[in-house]
N, C-alpha and C positions, 0 to 999 in steps of 0.2 A: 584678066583684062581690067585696067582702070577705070572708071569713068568718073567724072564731076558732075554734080550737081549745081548748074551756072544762074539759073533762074526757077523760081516757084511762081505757082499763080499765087498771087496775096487775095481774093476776094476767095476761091474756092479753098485754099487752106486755113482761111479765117473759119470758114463755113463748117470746114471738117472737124474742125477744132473745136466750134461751138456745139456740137452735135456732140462729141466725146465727154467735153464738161458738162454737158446735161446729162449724159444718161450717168456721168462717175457721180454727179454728184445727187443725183436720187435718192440711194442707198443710203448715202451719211445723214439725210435728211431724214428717211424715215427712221432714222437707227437713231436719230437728233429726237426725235418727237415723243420716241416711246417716254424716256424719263421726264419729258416735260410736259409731258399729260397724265403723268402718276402723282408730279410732284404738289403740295397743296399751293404753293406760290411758286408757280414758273417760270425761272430765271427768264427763259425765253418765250415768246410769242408762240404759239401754232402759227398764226400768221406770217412772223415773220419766217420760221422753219418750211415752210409754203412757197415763199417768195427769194428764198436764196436758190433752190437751183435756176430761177431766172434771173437772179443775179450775177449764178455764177457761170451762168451761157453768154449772158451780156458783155462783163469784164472778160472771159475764154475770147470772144468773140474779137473786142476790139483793142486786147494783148495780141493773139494771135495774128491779126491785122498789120499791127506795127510791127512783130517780131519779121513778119513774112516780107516786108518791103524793107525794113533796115537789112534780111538778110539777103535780097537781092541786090544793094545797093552796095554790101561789104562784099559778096560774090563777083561784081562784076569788077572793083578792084584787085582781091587776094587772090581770087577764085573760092570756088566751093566747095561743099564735102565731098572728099574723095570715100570710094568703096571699089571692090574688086567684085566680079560677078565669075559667073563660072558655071556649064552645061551639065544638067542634071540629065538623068536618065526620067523620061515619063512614066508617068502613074498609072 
């Protein structure tokens, strides 16, 4: 069976969004700070190594914002992503 996807919420898929880019971008931050708190002059800040995953929740946040309403707005002309579904046996 078909279906399309004709409309997204833009405020809660902005939201979900933001939450995904913060937690991916934890990881690279601390894995960012180890050499630049070994090194004797720190190309980068601690500080700013600190302030990029809220960076990068912010920008996640309101890309995602815009991606989610231009893709409602190209949806309700072309239509949306199609995908097939299909009945599983239960767990």
């Amino acid at each position: 069976m078909k279906k399309q996807i004709v409309q997204v919420s833009i405020l809660q898929s902005a939201k979900v969004m933001a939450a995904l880019y913060f937690v991916i971008s934890i990881p690279f931050a601390l894995l960012m700070m180890i050499p630049a708190m070994l090194a004797p002059t720190p190309a980068l800040s601690v500080g700013m190594l600190i302030l990029m995953p809220i960076f990068y929740t912010l920008f996640g946040f309101l890309f995602s914002l815009l991606g989610a309403w231009i893709y409602n707005l190209v949806a309700a002309r072309i239509g949306g992503f199609e995908f097939q579904t299909a009945e599983v046996a239960g767990h």
